[in-house]
C-alpha positions in Angstrom: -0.4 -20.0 22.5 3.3 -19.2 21.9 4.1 -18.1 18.2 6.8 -20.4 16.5 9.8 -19.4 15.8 10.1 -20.1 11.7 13.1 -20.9 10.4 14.8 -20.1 13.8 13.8 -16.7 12.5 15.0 -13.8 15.0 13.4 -10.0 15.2 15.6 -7.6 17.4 13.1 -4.7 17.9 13.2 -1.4 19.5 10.8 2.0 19.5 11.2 5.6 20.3 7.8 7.3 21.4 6.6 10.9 22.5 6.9 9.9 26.6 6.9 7.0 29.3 3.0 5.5 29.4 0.9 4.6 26.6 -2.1 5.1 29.5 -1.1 8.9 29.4 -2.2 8.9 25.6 1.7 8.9 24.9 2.8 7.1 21.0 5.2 5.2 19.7 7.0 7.6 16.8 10.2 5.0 15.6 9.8 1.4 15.0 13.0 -0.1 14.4 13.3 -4.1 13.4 16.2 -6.1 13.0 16.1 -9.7 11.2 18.4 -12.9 11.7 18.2 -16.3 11.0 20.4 -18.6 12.2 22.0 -15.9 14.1 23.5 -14.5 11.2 21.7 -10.8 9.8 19.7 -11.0 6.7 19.4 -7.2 5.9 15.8 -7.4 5.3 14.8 -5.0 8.3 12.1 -2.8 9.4 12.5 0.7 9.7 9.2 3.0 10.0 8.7 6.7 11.5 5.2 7.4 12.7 2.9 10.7 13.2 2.0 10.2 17.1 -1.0 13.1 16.4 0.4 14.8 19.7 3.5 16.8 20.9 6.6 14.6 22.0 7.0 15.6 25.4 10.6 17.7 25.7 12.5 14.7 28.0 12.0 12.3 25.4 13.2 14.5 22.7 16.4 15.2 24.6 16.6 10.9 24.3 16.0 10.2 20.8 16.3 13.7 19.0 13.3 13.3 16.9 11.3 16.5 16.6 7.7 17.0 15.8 8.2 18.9 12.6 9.9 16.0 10.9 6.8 13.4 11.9 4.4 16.0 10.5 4.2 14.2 7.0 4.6 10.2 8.7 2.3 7.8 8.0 0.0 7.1 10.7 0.4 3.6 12.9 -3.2 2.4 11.1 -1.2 2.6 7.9 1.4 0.7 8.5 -0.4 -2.0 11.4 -0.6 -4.9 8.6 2.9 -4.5 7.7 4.0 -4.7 11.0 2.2 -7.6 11.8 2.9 -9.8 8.9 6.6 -8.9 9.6 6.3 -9.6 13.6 4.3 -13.1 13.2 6.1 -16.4 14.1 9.7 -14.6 14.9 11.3 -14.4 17.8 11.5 -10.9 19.5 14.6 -9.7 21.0 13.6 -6.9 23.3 15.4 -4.7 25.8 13.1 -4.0 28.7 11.0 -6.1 26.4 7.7 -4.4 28.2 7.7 -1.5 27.7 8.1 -1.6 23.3 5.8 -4.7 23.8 3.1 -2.3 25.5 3.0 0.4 23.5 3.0 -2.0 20.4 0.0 -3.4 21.7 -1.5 -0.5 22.6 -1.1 1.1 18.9 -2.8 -1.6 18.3 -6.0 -1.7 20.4 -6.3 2.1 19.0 -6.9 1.3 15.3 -9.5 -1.4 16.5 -7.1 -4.4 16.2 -6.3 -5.6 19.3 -3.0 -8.1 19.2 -1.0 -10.1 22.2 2.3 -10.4 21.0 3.1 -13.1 22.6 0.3 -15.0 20.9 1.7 -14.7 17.5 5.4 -14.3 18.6 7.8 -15.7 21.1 9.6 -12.6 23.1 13.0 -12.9 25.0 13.8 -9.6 27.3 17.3 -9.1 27.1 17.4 -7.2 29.9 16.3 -10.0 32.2 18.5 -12.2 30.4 21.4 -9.7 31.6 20.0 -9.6 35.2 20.2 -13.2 35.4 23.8 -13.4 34.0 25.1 -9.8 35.8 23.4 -9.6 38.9 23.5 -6.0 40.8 24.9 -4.8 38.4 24.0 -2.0 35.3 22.6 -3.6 32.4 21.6 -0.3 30.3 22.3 -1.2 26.8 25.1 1.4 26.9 26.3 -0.9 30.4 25.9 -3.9 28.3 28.2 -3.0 25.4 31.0 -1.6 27.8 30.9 -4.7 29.6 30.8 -7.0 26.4 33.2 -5.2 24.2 30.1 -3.9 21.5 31.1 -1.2 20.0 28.7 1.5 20.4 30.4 4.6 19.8 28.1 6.2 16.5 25.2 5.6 19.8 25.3 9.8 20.5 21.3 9.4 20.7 18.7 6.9 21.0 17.4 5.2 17.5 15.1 2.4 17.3 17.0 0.6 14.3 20.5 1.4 15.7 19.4 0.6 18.8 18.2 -2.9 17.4 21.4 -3.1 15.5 23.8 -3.1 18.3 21.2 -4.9 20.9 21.7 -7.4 18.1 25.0 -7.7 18.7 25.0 -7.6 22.6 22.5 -10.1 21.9 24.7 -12.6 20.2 27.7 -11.9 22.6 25.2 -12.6 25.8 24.0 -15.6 24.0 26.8 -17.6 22.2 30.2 -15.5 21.8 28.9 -14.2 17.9 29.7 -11.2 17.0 30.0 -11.6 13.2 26.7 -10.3 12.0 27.8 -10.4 8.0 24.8 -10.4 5.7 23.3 -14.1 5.0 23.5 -14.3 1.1 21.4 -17.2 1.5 17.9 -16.3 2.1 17.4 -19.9 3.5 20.3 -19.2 6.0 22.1 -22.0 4.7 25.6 -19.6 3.3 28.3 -21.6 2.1 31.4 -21.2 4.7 34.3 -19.2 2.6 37.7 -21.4 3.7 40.4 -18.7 3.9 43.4 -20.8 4.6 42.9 -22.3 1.1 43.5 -19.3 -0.5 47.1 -18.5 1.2 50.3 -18.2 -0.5 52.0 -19.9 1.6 55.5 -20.3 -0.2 58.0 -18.2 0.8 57.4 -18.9 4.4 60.4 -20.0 5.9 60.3 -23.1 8.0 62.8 -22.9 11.3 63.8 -25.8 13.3 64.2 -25.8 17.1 68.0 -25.5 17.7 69.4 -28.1 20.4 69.3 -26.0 23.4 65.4 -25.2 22.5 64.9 -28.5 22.5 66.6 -29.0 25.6 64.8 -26.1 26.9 61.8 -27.8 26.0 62.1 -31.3 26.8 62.9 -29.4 30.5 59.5 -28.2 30.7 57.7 -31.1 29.6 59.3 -32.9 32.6 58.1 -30.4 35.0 54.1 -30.8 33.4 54.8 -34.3 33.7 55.0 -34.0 37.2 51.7 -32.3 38.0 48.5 -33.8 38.6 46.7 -33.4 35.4 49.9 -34.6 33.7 51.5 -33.3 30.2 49.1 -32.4 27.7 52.0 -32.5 24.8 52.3 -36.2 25.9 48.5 -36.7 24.9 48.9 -35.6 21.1 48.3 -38.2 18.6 51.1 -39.7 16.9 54.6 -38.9 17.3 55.6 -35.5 18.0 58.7 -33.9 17.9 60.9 -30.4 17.2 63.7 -31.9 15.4 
């Protein structure tokens, strides 16, 4: 069974590990977790560093930059499983290349004797397939994505797993809806009250200008020519009376 999505409750995720295959005894060593609900952040993330108990193999390091000496005093991924798992249930998981996290996240499970599906207790969307489908043949790296998309991405010098989640979020929203304002819910229920700017503007010392009478001219000229194509004048459409005098 799918896990529901609570409260249209959204988990961008991403890990760093010690290597490529969980089969070759390799660990995950950064969990990195992202919330939104209603598509708007919430700040209440999910940022953990693990000790692997193993040696992060040297290509990997060059990736993310995390070295073994600074995991030596980590919790462990027993320690932290629960916490993980009460934060994971019922959300929807925004993953790129969504199996590979989602495998070794299983696997650090099966190793501390509590064996989980994900996509029993969660609903996961793969961005990157998502990107395949919308950009065909083409690169959809996250680093291709943002350049494509206009995500800024330039603090990205190396891999994190909550940066990474932070500005997948973003791509995310772009890909998905044209969003790209991830301000902070102040509304835990995702209900925030919508701030209306123009009613704060001092508005009076603008200056109001009238059309003169050869830009009216000017413009009653092109109106004639929109007329005359087939989808007619839109100006013409407007309700009510319109006019620059």
């Amino acid at each position: 069974m799918i896990g529901q999505n609570t409260g249209n409750r959204m988990v961008v995720l991403d890990t760093e590990t010690t290597g490529l295959d969980p089969t070759s005894g390799h660990r995950i060593i950064e969990i990195g977790c992202v919330e939104l609900r209603e598509r708007r952040l919430t700040g209440n993330n999910l940022h953990i560093y693990l000790q692997p108990d193993r040696e992060i193999d040297p290509g990997a390091m060059a990736v993310h930059g995390i070295s073994n000496e600074f995991l030596a005093d980590k919790p462990r991924f027993a320690s932290v499983s629960a916490r993980l798992r009460d934060y994971l249930v019922g959300a929807e998981l925004i993953i790129h290349n969504a199996d590979f996290d989602v495998g070794f996240i299983e696997h650090e499970f099966r190793l501390c004797n509590e064996p989980l599906v994900l996509s029993e207790i969660c609903r996961v969307t793969d961005t990157l397939a998502l990107a395949r489908t919308q950009f065909p043949g083409q690169r959809n790296s996250l680093d291709a994505l943002c350049k494509r998309l206009g995500v800024n991405n330039a603090h990205r010098t190396l891999h994190g797993a909550l940066l990474d989640s932070e500005i997948l979020a973003d791509v995310y929203l772009v890909m998905t809806g044209g969003q790209t304002d991830l301000s902070l819910d102040q509304d835990s229920q995702g209900g925030s009250e919508v701030e209306h700017v123009g009613a704060s503007l001092d508005v009076s010392r603008l200056r109001l200008l009238r059309a003169n009478s050869e830009e009216l001219k000017a413009h009653e000229h092109w109106l004639e020519k929109l007329r005359k194509a087939d989808d007619g004048c839109a100006w013409d459409r407007l309700p009510g009376s319109v006019e620059l005098s």
